[in-house]
C-alpha positions as CSV (number, residue, x, y, z in Angstrom):
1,X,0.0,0.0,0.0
2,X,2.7,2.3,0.9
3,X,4.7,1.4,-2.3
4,X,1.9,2.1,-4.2
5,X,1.0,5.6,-2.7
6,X,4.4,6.8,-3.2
7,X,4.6,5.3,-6.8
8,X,1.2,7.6,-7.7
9,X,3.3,10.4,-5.8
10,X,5.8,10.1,-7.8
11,X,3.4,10.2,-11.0
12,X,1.6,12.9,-9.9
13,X,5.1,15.4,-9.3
14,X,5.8,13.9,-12.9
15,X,2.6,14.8,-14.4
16,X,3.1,18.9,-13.0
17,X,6.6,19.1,-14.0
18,X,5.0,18.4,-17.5
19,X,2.2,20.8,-17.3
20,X,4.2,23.5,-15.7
21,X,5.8,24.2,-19.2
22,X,4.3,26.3,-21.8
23,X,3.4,24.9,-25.0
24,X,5.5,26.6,-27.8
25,X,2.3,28.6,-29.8
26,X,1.8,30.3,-26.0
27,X,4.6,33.8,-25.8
28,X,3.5,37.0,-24.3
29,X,2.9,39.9,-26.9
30,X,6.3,41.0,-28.6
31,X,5.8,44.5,-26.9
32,X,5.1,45.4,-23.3
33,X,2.4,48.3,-22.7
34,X,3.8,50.9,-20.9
35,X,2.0,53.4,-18.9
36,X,-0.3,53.7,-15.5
37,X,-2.8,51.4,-15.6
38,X,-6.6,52.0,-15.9
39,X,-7.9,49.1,-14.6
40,X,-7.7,46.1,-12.4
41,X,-8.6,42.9,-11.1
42,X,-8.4,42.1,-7.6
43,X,-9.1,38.4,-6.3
44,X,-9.6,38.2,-2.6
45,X,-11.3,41.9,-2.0
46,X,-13.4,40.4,1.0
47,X,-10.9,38.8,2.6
48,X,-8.9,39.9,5.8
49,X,-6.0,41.6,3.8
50,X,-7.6,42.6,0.3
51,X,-10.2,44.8,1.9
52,X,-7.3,47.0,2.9
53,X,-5.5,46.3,-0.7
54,X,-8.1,47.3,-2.2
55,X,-8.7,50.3,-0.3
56,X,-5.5,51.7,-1.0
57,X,-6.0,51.0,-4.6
58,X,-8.8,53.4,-4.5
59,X,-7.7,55.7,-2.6
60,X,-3.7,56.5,-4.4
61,X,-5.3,55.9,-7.5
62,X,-7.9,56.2,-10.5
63,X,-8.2,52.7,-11.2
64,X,-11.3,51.4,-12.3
65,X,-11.1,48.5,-9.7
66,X,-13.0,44.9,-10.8
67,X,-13.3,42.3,-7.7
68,X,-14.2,38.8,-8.2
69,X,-16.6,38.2,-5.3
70,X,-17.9,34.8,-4.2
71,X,-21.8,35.0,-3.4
72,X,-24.6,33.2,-3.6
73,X,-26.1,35.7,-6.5
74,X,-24.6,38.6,-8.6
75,X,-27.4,40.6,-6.7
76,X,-26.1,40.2,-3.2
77,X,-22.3,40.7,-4.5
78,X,-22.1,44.3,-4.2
79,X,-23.9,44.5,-1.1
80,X,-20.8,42.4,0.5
81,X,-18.6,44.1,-0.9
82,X,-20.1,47.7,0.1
83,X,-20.5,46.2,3.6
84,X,-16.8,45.3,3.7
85,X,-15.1,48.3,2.8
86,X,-17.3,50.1,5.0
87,X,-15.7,48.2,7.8
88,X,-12.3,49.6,6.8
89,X,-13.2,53.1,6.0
């Protein structure tokens, strides 16, 4: 049994290593845009330290800030989000 957990270990490691490199038709574009940005995404807003992340974004900047919410409907995803950066000011 052991054997054979470590053996599917082993696979598995094998397996990412694989995946972990690009295929060759996948390059970043040729030129890099340069400037402020307008716009971004933040993952995480609600949470303990994005609330503040995302407060400072707003605040030092003009960012048009998107944050991917988890909620049980799109219609009660704002509300949380209003309700959370309320609680940091």
């Amino acid at each position: 049994m052991v054997e054979h957990d470590a053996q599917a270990g082993r696979h598995e490691v094998d397996r990412m290593l694989v995946d972990a490199v690009l295929p060759d038709e996948i390059r970043p574009p040729s030129s890099i845009v340069r400037g402020v940005p307008r716009c971004a995404l933040l993952t995480g807003s609600c949470g303990f330290l994005g609330r503040y992340v995302a407060r400072e974004l707003l605040r030092r900047s003009d960012l048009r800030l998107v944050c991917l919410v988890r909620e049980k409907s799109d219609e009660s995803a704002p509300a949380r989000v209003q309700r959370i950066f309320a609680s940091v000011g």
